[in-house]
ZADO-1210 file (C-alpha; in nm, 4 decimals, padded with zeros to 6 digits):
<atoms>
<atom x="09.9008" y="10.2998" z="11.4390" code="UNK" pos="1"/>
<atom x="10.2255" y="10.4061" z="11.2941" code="UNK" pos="2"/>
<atom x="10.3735" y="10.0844" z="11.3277" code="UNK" pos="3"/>
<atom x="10.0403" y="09.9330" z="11.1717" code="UNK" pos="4"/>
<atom x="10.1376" y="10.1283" z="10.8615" code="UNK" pos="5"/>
<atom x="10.5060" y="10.0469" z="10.8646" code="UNK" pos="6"/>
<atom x="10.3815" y="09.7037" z="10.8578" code="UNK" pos="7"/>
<atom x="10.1889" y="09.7485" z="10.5614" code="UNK" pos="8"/>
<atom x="10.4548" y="09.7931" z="10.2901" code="UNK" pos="9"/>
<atom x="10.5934" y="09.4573" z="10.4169" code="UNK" pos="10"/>
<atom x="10.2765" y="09.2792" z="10.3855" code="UNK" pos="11"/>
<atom x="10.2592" y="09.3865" z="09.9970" code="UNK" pos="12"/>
<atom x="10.6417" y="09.3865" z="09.8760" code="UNK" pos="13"/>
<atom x="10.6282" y="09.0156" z="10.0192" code="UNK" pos="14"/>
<atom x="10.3161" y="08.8909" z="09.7964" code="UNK" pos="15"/>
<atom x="10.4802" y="09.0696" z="09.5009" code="UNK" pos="16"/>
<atom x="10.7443" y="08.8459" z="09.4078" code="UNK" pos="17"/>
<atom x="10.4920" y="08.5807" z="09.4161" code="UNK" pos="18"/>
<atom x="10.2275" y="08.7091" z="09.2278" code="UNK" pos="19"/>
<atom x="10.4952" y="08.7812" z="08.9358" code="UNK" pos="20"/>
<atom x="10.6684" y="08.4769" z="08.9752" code="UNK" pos="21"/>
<atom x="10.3075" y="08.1942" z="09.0230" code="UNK" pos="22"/>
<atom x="10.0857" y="08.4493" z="08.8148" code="UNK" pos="23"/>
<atom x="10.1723" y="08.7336" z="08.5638" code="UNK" pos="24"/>
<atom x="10.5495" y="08.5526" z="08.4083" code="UNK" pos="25"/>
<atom x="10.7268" y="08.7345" z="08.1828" code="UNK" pos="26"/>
<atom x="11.0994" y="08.8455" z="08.1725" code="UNK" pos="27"/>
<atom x="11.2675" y="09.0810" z="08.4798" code="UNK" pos="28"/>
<atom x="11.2288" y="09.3979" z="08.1956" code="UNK" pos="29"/>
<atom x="10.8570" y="09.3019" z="08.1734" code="UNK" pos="30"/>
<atom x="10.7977" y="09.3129" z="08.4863" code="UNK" pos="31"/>
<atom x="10.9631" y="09.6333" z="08.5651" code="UNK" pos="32"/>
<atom x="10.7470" y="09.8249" z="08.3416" code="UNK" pos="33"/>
<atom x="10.4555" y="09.6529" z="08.4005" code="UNK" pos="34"/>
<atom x="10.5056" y="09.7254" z="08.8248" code="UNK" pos="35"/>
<atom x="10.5653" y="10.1004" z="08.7544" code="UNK" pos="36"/>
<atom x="10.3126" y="10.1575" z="08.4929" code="UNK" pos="37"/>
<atom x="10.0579" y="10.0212" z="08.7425" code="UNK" pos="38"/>
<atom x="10.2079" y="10.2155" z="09.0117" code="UNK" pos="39"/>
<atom x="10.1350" y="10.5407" z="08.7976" code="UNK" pos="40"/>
<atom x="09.8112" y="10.4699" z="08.6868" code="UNK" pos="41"/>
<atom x="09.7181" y="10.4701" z="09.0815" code="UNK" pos="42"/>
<atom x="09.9176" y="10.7241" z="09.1388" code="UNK" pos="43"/>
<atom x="09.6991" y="10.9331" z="08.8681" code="UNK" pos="44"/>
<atom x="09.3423" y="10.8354" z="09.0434" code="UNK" pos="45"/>
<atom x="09.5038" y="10.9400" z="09.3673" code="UNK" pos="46"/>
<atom x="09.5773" y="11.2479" z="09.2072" code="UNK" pos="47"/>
<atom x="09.2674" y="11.3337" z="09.0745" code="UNK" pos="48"/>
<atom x="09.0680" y="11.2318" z="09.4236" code="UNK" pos="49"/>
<atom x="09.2950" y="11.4817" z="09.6425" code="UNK" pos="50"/>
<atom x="09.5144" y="11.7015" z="09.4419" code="UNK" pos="51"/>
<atom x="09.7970" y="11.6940" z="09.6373" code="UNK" pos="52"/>
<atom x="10.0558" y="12.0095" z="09.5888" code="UNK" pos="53"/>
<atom x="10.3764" y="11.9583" z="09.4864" code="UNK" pos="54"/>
<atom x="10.6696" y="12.2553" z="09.4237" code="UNK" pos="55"/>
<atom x="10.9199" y="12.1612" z="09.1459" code="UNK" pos="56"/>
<atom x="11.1935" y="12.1086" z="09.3478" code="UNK" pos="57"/>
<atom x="11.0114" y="11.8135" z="09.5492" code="UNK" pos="58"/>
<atom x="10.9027" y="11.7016" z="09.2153" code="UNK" pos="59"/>
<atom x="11.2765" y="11.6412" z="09.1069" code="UNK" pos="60"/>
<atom x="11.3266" y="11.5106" z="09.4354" code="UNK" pos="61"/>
<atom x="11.0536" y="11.2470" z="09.3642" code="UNK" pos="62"/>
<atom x="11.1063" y="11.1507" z="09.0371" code="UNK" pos="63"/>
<atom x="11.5052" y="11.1144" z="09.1002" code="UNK" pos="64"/>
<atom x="11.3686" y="10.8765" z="09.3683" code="UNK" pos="65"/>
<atom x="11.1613" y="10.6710" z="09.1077" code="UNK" pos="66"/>
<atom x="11.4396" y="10.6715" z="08.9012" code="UNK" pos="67"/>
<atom x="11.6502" y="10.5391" z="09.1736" code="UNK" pos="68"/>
<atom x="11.4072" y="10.2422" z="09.2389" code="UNK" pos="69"/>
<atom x="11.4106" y="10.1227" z="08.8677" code="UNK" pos="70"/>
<atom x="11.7659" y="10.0597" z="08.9354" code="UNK" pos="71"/>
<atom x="11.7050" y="09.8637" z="09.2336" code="UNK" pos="72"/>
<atom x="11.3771" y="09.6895" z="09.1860" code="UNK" pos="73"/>
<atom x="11.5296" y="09.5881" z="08.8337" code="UNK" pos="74"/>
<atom x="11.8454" y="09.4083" z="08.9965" code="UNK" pos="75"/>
<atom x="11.6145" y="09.2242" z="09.2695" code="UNK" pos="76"/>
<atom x="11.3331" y="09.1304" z="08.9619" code="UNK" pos="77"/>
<atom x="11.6531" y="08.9729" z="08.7939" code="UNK" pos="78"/>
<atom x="11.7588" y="08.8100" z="09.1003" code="UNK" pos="79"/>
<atom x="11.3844" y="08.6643" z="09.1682" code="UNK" pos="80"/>
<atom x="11.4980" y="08.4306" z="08.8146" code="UNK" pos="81"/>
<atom x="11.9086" y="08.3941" z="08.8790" code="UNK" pos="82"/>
<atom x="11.8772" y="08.2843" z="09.2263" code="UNK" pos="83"/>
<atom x="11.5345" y="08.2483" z="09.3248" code="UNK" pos="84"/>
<atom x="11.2927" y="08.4565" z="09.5370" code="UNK" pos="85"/>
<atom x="11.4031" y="08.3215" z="09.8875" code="UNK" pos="86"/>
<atom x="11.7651" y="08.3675" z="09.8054" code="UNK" pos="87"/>
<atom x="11.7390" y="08.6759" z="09.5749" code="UNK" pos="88"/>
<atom x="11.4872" y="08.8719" z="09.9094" code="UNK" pos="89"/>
<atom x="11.6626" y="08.7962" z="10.1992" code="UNK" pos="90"/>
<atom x="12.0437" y="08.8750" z="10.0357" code="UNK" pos="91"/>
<atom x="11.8512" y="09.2252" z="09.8819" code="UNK" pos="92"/>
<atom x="11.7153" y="09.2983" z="10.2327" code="UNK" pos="93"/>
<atom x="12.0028" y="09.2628" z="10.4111" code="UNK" pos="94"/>
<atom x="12.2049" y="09.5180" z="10.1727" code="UNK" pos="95"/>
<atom x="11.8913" y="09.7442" z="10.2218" code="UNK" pos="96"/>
<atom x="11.8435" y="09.7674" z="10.5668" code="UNK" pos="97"/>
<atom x="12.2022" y="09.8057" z="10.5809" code="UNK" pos="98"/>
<atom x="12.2514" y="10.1299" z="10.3485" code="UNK" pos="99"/>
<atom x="11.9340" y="10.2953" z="10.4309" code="UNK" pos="100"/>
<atom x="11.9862" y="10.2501" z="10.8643" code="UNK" pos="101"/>
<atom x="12.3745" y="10.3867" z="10.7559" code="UNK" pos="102"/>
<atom x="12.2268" y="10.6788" z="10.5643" code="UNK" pos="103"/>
<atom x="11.9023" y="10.7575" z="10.8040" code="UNK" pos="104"/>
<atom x="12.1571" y="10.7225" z="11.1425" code="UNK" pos="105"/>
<atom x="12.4295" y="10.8789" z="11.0537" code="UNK" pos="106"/>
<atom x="12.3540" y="11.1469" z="10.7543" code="UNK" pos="107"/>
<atom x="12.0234" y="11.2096" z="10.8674" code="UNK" pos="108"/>
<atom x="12.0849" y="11.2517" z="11.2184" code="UNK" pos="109"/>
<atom x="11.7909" y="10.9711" z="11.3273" code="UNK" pos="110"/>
<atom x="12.0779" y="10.7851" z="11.5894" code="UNK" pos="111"/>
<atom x="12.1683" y="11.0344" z="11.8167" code="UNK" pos="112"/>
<atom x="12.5115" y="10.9848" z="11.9728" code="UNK" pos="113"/>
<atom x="12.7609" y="10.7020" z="12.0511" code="UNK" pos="114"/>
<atom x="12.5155" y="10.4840" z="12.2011" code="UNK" pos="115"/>
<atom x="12.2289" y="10.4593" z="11.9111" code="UNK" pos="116"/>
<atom x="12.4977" y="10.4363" z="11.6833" code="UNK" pos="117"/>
<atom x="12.6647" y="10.1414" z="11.8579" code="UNK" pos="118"/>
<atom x="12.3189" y="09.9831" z="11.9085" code="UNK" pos="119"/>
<atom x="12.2344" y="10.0139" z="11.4972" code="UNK" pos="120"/>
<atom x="12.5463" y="09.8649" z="11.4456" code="UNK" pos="121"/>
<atom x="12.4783" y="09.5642" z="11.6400" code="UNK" pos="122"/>
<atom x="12.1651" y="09.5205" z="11.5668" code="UNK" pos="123"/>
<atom x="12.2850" y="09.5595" z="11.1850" code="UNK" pos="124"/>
<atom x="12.5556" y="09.2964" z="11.2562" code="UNK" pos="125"/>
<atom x="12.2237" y="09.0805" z="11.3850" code="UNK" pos="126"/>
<atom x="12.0288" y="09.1382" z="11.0395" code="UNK" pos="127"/>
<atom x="12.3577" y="09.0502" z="10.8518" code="UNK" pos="128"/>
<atom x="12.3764" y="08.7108" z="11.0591" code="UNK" pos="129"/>
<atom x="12.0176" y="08.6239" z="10.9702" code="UNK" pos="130"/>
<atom x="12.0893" y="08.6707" z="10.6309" code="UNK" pos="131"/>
<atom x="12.3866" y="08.4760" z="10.6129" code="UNK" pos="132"/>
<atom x="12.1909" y="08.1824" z="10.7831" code="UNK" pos="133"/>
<atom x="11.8553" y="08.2088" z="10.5938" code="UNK" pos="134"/>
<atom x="12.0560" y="08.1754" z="10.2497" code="UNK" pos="135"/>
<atom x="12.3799" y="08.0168" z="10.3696" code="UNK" pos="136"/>
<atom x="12.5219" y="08.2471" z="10.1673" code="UNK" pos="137"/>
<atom x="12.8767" y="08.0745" z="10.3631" code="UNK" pos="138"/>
<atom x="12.8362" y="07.7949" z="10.1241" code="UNK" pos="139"/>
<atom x="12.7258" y="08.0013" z="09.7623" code="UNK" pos="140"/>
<atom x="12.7962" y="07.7930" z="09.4507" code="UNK" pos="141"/>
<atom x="13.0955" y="07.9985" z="09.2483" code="UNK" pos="142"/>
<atom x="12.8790" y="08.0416" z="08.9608" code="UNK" pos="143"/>
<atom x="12.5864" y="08.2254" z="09.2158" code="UNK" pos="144"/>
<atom x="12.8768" y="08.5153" z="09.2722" code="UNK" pos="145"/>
<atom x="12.8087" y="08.7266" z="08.9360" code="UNK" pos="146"/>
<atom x="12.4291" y="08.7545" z="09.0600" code="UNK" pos="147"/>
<atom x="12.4716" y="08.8046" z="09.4132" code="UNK" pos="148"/>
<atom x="12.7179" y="09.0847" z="09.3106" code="UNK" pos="149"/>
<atom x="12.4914" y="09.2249" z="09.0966" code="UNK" pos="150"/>
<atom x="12.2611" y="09.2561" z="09.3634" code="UNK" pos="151"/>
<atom x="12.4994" y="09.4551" z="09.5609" code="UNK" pos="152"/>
<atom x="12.5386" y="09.7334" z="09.2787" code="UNK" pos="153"/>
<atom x="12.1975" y="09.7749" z="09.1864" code="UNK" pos="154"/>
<atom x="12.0543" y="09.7978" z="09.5444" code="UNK" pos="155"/>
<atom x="12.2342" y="10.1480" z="09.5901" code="UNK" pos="156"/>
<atom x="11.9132" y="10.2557" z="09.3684" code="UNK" pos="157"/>
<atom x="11.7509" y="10.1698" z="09.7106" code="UNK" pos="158"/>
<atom x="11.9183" y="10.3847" z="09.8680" code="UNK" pos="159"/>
<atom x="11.8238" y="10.6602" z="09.6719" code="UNK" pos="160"/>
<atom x="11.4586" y="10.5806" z="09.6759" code="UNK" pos="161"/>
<atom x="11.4703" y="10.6110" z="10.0292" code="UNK" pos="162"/>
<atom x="11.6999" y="10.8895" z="10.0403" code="UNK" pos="163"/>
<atom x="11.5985" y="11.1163" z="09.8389" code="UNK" pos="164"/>
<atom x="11.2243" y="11.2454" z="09.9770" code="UNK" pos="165"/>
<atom x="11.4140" y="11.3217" z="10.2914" code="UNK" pos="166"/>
<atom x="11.4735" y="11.6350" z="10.1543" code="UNK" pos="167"/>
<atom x="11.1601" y="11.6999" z="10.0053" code="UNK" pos="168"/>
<atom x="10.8979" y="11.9766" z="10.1400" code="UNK" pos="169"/>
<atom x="10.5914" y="11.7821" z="10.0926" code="UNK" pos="170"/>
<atom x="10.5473" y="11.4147" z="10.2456" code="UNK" pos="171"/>
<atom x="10.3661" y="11.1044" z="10.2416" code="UNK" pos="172"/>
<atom x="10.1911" y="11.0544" z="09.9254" code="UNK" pos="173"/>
<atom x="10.2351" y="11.4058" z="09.8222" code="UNK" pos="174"/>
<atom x="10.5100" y="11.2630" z="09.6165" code="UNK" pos="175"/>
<atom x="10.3538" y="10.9531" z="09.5087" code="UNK" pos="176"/>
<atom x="10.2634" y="11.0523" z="09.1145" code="UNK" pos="177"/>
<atom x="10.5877" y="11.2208" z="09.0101" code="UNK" pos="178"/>
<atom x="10.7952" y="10.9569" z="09.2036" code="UNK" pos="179"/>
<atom x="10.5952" y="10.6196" z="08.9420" code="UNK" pos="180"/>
<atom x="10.6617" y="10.8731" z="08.7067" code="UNK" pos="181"/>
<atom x="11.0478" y="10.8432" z="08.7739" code="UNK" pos="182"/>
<atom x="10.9532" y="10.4608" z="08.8351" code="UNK" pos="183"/>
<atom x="10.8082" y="10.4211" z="08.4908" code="UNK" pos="184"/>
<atom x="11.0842" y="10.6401" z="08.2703" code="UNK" pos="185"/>
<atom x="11.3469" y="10.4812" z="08.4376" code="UNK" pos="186"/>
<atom x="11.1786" y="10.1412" z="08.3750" code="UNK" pos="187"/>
<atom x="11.1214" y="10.2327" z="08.0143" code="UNK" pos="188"/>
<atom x="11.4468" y="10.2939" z="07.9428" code="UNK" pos="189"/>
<atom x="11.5639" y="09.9462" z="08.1151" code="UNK" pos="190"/>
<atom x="11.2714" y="09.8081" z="07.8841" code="UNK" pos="191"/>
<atom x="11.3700" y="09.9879" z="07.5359" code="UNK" pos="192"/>
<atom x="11.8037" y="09.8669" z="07.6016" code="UNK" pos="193"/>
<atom x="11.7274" y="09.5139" z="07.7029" code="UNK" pos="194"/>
<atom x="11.3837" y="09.4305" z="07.5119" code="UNK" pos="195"/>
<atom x="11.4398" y="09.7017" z="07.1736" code="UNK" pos="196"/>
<atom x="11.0552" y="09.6546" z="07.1047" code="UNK" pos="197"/>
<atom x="10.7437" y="09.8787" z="07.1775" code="UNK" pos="198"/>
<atom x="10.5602" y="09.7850" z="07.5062" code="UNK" pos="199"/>
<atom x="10.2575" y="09.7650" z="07.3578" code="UNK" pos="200"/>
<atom x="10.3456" y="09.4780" z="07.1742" code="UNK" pos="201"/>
<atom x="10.4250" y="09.2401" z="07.4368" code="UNK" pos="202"/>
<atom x="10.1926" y="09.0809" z="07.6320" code="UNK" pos="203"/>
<atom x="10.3644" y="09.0044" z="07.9239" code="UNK" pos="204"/>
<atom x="10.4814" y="09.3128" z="07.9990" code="UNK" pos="205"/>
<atom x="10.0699" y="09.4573" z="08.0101" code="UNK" pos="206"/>
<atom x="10.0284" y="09.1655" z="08.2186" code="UNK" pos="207"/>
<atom x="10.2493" y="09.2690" z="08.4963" code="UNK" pos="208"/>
<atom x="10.0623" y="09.6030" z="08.5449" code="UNK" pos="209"/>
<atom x="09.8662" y="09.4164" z="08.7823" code="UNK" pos="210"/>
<atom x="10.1597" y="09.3554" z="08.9882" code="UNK" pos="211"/>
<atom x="10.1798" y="09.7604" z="09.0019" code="UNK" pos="212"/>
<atom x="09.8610" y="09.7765" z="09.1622" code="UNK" pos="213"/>
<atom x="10.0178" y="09.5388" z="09.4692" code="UNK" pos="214"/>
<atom x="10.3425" y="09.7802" z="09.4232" code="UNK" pos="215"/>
<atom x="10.1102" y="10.0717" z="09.4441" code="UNK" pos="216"/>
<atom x="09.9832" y="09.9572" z="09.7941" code="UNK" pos="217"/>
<atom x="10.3060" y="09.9280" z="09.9482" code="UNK" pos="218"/>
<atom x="10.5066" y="10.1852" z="09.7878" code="UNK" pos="219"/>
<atom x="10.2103" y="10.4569" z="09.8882" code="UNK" pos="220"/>
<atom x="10.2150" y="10.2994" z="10.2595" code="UNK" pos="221"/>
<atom x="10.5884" y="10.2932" z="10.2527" code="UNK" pos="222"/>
<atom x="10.6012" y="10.7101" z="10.1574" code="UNK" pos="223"/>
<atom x="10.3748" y="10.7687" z="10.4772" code="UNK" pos="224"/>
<atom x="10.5662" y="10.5638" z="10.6634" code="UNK" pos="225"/>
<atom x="10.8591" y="10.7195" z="10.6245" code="UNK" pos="226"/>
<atom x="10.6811" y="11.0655" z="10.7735" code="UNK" pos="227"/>
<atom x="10.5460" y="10.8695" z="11.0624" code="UNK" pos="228"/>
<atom x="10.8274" y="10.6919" z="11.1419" code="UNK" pos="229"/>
<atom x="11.1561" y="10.8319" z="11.0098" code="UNK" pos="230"/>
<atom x="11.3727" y="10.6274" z="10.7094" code="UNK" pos="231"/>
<atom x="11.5771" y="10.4415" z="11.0023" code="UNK" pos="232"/>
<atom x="11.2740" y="10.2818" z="11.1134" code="UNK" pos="233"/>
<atom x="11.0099" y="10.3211" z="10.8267" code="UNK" pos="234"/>
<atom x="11.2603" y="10.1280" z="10.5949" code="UNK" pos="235"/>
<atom x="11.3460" y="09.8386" z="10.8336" code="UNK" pos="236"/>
<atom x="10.9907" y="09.7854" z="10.8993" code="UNK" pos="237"/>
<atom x="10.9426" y="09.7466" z="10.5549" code="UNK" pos="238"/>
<atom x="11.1567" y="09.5321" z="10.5005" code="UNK" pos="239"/>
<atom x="11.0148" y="09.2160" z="10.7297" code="UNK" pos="240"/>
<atom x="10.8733" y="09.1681" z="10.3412" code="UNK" pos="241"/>
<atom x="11.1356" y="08.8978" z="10.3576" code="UNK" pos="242"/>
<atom x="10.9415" y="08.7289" z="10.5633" code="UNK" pos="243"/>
<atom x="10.6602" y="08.7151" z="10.3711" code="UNK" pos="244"/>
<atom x="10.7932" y="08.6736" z="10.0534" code="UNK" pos="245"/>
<atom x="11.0531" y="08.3319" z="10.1650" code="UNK" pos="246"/>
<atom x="10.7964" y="08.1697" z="10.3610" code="UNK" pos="247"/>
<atom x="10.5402" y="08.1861" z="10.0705" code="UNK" pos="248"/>
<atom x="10.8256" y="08.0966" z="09.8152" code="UNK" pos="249"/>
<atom x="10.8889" y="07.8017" z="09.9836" code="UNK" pos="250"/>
<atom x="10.4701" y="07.7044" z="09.9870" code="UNK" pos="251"/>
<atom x="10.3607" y="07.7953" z="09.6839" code="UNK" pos="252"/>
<atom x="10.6578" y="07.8431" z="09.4351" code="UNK" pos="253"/>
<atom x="10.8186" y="07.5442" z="09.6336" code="UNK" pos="254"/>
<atom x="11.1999" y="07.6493" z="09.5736" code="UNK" pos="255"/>
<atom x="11.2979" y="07.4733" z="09.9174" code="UNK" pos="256"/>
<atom x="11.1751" y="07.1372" z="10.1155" code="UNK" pos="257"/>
<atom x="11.1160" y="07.1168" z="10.4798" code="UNK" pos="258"/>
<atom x="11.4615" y="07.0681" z="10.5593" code="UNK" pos="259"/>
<atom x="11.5905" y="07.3549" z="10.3547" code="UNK" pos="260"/>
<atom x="11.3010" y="07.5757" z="10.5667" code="UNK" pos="261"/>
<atom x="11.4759" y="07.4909" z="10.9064" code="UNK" pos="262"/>
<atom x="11.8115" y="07.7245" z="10.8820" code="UNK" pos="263"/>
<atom x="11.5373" y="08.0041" z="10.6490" code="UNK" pos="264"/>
<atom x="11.3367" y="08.0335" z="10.9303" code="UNK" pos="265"/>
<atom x="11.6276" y="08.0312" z="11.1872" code="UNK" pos="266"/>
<atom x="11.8026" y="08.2800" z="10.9935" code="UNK" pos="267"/>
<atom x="11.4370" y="08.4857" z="10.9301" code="UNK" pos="268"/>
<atom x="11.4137" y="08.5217" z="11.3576" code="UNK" pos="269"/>
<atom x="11.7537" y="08.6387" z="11.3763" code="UNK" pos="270"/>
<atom x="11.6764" y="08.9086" z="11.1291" code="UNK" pos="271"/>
<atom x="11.3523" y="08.9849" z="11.2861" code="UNK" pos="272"/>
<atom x="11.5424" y="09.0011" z="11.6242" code="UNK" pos="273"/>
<atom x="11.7478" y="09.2694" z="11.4389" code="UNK" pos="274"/>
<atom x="11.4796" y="09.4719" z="11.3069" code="UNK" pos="275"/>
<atom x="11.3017" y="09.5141" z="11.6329" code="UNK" pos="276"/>
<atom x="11.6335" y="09.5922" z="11.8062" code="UNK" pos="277"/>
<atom x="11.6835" y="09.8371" z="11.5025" code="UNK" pos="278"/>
<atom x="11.2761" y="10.0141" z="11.5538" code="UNK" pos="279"/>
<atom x="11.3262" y="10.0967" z="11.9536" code="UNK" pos="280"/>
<atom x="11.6534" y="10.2286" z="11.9167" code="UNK" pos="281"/>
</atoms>
């Protein structure tokens, strides 16, 4: 069952770039808000059916973690436009699985000793490969370099969303409301620099709230997940999204033919292969 749950967030982070991308439009900014305001507004009715307890310091903790994702979901929403969703996933996942295994094995104490470190490693090396195959990222255009390295600074907001409830008291979706809260003034503030308008007066952005309901799914699925099953292996199972999301790019927002699909799903076993090598570690 814990690995049914794991699954979960993967299942609904890989529809999301689709359903923003073939339904709800709008700019990266508008969809920010629009995921974290509908990620609150669950949060709120989850709230008000349980009453979960929260101290202030886990509160912080939370909300610094909402904060954190802003950061990162707002580079990979940008990268859905500058490079498409089955480049812009797999290259985010990669950097991902990489940071958060580094953190949860090694500062968090999760791979214990020489030999689970040496096995994360390799099967880290394995995810990179996939990766590198799925988006031949060996043959990147010159002018694709500014977006992929954006990629790489924003995603250390992932890192903090996943690192930060480690250290917080109460778990699983104990933290869920103040965390969309960080999630929604983090998102706000991304909005109000790059749009300088009022939400309420675009559209798009109200929109895109829908997409926070999918968000809401995962991301609440994704905080128990990480009780059950630890960041090391909570995170990596989340992230087979990729799998999800770059087959279904490639059906229904058709950014790649057949023969383009051959080396994706090639390079989508290899990282699968890694992320299973990765879980029984």
């Amino acid at each position: 069952m814990n690995i049914v749950i794991g699954l979960l967030p993967a299942l609904f982070w890989g529809i999301l770039p689709i359903w923003m991308q073939g339904r709800t439009g709008g700019n990266w900014t508008e969809q920010l808000l629009g995921t974290s305001v509908g990620g609150v507004i669950s949060a709120i009715v989850l709230q008000l059916i349980f009453h979960y307890d929260l101290n202030v310091t886990d509160f912080l903790l939370y909300f610094c973690s909402g904060v954190c994702w802003s950061i990162g979901q707002g580079g990979q929403y940008w990268g859905y436009g500058a490079l498409g969703v089955n480049n812009a996933v797999p290259f985010s996942t990669a950097l991902q699985i990489i940071g958060n295994s580094l953190i949860g094995g090694w500062v968090f104490g999760e791979w214990v000793g020489w030999h689970d470190s040496a096995l994360g490693v390799i099967a880290l090396m394995i995810i990179l490969a996939g990766v590198m195959i799925s988006n031949g990222v060996i043959h990147v255009s010159r002018k694709d370099l500014g977006a992929y390295a954006l990629l790489v600074v924003t995603c250390v907001g992932y890192w903090g969303y996943s690192g930060f409830p480690h250290y917080a008291v109460g778990k699983g979706l104990t933290g869920f409301l103040p965390q969309t809260l960080g999630m929604m003034a983090g998102a706000l503030t991304i909005y109000l620099v790059g749009r300088k308008r009022i939400p309420g007066q675009d559209p798009w952005g109200l929109r895109n709230i829908t997409s926070g309901f999918i968000f809401a799914v995962a991301a609440g699925t994704y905080l128990m997940s990480l009780n059950l099953n630890g960041l090391v292996n909570g995170f990596v199972l989340t992230q087979l999204n990729v799998v999800v999301a770059t087959l279904l790019s490639v059906v229904i927002l058709k950014e790649a033919n057949l023969k383009q699909l051959i080396p994706k799903a090639i390079g989508l076993a290899i990282l699968i292969g890694g992320a299973v090598m990765m879980v029984h570690i």
